[in-house]
Each structure stands twice: as structure tokens, then as C-alpha cells.
N, C-alpha and C positions, 0 to 999 in steps of 0.2 A: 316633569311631564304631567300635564293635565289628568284628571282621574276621566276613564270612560264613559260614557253617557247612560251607555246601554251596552252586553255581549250577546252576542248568541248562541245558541244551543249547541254548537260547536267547539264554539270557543270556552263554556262552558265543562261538558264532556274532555275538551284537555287539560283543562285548570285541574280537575276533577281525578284524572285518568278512569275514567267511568264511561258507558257507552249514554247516550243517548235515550237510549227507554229507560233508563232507571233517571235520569233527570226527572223525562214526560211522569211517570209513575210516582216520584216524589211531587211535582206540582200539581199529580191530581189528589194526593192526600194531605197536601198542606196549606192551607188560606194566607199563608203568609208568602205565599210566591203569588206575584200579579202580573205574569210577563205580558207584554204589550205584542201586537203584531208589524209589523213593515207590509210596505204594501204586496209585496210576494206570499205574506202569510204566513214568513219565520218570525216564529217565536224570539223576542229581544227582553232579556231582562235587565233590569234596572242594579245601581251599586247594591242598593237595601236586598235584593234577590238574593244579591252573590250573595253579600252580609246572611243571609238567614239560611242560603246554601249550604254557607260554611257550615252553618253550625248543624243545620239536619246529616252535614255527611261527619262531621263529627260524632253527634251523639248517635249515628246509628252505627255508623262503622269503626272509628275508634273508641266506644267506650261497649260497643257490643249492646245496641240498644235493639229494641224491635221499633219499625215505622209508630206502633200507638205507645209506647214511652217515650217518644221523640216529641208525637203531638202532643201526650199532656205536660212535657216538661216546656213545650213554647206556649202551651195553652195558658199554662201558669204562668208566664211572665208575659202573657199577651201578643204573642208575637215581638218584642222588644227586645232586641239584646241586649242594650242602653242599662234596663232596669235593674238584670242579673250581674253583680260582678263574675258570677263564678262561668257564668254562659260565655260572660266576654274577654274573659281569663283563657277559656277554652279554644274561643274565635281566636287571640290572636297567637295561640300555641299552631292551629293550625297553620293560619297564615304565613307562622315561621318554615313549618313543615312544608307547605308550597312553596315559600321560594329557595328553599334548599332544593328540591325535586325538580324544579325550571333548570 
């Protein structure tokens, strides 16, 4: 199966099991979400989203972070997961954790 282009906010919040304003709330404290808009004006984010998703709802919520130790641990690695082994050790722990819960 093809990888998605783009999901949205929707489809996000179930990947997630998270509402919707904590999404909006993490894209507004993190530069490393760039979601684009559709012509309706829903928010569509891109794989690298999800990718950087993952991992703010990791470090906030499974290792008990606060949103500004989230920011300086992607601040330090630039926004990149690529960079960090340990970030993308983490990413695809989750990953496994989601599709166990699908």
C-alpha cells in the first residue's frame, strides 16, 4: 500500500487517541509541524508531521515530559529524527505501540 500523502486532523487525533485541541496546541508550540491547508481550510499534515508527532507524543506523554523538554530535546537535534538514534529508537517503539492499539 502506498504511504499517505497527507492525513488530517482527524485522522490524526485517532492515530493518536487524543482530541483534536491538543494536536492544534502542540502545532502551535512546535516549528517542526508545517501542516498545509486544503481548500476547505483543514489542516493536512504531511508523513514528516506524523514522524515528529510521533515523537512529541512520545516524549510528552510516554516518558512524562513537559511541552518545553520536548522543545529542547527536538531543538537539539534540529527538528530531525534521522539525527538522533535514541529519538528514532523511541519513534519506532511507538509505532509498534500503534499498531498493536489499531
Amino acid at each position: 500500500m502506498a504511504e499517505k500523502l497527507f492525513y488530517s486532523m482527524g485522522e490524526l487525533a485517532e492515530m493518536f487517541d487524543v482530541k483534536t485541541s491538543l494536536i492544534r496546541h502542540w502545532e502551535s508550540q512546535f516549528s517542526v509541524l508545517k501542516p498545509k491547508r486544503n481548500k476547505k481550510g483543514n489542516r493536512l499534515f504531511s508523513p514528516q508531521d506524523v514522524e515528529n508527532l510521533n515523537v512529541i507524543y512520545h516524549l510528552v506523554k510516554e516518558q512524562g515530559m513537559t511541552l518545553e523538554g520536548a522543545k529542547r530535546s527536538l531543538k537539539q537535534n534540529r527538528g530531525s529524527v534521522a539525527r538522533d538514534s535514541e529519538l528514532l529508537e523511541r519513534l519506532q517503539r511507538v509505532r509498534a505501540l500503534l499498531v498493536e492499539v489499531r
